[in-house]
ROMAR-460053 format. One line per 10 residues: their letters; for each residue x, y, z of C-alpha. Coordinates in pm, 1 decimal. Layout:
A> X/Y/Z  ... $
//
This chain:
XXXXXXXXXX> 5506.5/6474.7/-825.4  5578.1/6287.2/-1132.3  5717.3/6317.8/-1488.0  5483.8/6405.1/-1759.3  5347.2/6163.3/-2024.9  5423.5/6251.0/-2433.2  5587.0/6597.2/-2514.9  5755.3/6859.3/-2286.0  5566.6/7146.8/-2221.3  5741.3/7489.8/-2215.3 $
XXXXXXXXXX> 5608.6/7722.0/-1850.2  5753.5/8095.1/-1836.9  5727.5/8182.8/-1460.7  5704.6/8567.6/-1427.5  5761.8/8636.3/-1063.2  6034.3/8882.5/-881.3  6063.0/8677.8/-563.9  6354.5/8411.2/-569.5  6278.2/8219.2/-294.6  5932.1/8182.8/-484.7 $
XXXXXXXXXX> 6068.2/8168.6/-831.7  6352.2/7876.8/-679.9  6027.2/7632.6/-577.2  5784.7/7679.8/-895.5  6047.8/7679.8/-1124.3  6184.8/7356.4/-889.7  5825.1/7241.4/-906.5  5777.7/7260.8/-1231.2  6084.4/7083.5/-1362.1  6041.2/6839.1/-1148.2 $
XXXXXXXXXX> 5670.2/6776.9/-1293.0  5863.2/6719.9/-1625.9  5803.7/7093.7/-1763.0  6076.5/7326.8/-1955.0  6045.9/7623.2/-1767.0  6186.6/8016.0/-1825.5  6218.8/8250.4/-1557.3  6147.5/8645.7/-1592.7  6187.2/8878.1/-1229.5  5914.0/9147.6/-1380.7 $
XXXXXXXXXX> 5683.8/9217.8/-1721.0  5916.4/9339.0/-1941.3  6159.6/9084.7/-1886.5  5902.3/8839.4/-1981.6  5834.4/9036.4/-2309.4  6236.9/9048.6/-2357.4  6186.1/8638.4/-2321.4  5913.5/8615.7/-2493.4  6058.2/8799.5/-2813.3  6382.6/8585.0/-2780.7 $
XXXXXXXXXX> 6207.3/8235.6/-2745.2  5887.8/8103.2/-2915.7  5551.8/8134.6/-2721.8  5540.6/7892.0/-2424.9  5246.5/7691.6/-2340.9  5139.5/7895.8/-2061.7  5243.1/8137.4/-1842.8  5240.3/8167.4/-1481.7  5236.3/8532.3/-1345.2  5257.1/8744.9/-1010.7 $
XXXXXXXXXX> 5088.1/9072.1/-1004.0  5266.1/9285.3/-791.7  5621.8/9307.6/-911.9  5867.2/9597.6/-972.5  5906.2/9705.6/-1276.4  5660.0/9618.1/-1514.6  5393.4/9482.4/-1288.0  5116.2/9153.8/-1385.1  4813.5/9338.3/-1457.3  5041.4/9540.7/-1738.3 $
XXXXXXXXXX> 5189.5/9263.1/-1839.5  4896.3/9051.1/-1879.5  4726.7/9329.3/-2072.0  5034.8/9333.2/-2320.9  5009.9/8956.1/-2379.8  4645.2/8988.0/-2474.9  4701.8/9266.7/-2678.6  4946.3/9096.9/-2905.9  4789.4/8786.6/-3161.9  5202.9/8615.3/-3101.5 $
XXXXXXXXXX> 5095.9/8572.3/-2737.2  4714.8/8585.8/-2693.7  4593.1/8268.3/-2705.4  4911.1/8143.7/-2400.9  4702.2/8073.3/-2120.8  4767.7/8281.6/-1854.0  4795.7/8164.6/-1457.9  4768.0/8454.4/-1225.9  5004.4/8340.8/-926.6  4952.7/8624.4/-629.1 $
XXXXXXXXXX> 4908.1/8716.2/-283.9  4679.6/8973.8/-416.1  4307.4/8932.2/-409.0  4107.1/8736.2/-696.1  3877.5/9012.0/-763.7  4204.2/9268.4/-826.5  4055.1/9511.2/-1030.5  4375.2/9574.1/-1219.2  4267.4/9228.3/-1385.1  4072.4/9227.3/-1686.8 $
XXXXXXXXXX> 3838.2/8961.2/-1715.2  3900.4/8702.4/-1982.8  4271.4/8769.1/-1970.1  4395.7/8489.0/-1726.8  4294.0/8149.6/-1704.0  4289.3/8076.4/-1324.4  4416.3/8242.4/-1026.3  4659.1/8088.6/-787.8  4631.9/8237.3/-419.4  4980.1/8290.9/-258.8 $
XXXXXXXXXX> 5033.8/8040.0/-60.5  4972.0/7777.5/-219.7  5036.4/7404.1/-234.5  5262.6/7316.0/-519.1  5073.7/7016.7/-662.2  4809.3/7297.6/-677.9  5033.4/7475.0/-889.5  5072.0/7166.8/-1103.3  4718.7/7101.3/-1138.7  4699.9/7456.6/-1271.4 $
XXXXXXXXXX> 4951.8/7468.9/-1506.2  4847.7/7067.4/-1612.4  4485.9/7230.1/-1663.7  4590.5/7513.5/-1890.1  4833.9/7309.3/-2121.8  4590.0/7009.3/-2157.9  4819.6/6750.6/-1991.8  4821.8/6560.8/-1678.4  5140.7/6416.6/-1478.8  5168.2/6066.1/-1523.7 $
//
């Protein structure tokens, strides 16, 4: 992976596994992204509220606490967060029908490669590692 090209782009990874959370946040960084970290859904509202919007946001559905699906239907609700693009990152299935369509941008299948997750995130920000 490689460093991006012309301003850093800010990634808030919403998932409550550390092992997980320790190689996209890892991944990410690397890639040449700021990245925030939230364990469940209303920790990412409690960073979202403290920090302005990111350029996308990466999240797991199943999580305790406030789970994806709720959270993703709380950042499409509010007009401060709307327009993020949203990466669904789960084990879950694709057609989970917790998921509203039109609320995420693309779906990452646990496990997957982490220059996939670049590719994802490089997609939804408009920006390509150099």
């Amino acid at each position: 992976m490689s460093a991006l090209t012309g301003p850093p782009r800010r990634v808030l990874v919403v998932e409550d596994d550390p092992g997980v959370a320790r190689a996209m946040l890892w991944a990410l960084e690397d890639a040449g992204y700021a990245v925030g970290h939230a364990a469940e859904g209303n920790a990412a509202l409690r960073w979202l509220e403290a920090w302005s919007p990111p350029d996308a946001i990466l999240v797991d559905l199943v999580m305790r606490g406030m789970d994806g699906p709720t959270l993703i239907r709380h950042l499409a609700a509010d007009p401060r967060w709307s327009s993020v693009p949203v990466i669904v990152a789960s084990a879950a299935p694709a057609a989970d029908s917790r998921l509203e369509p039109g609320t995420y941008r693309s779906f990452l299948r646990k496990p997957f490669d982490l220059d996939e997750l670049i590719g994802a995130v490089a997609d939804a920000v408009g920006t390509r590692p150099a």
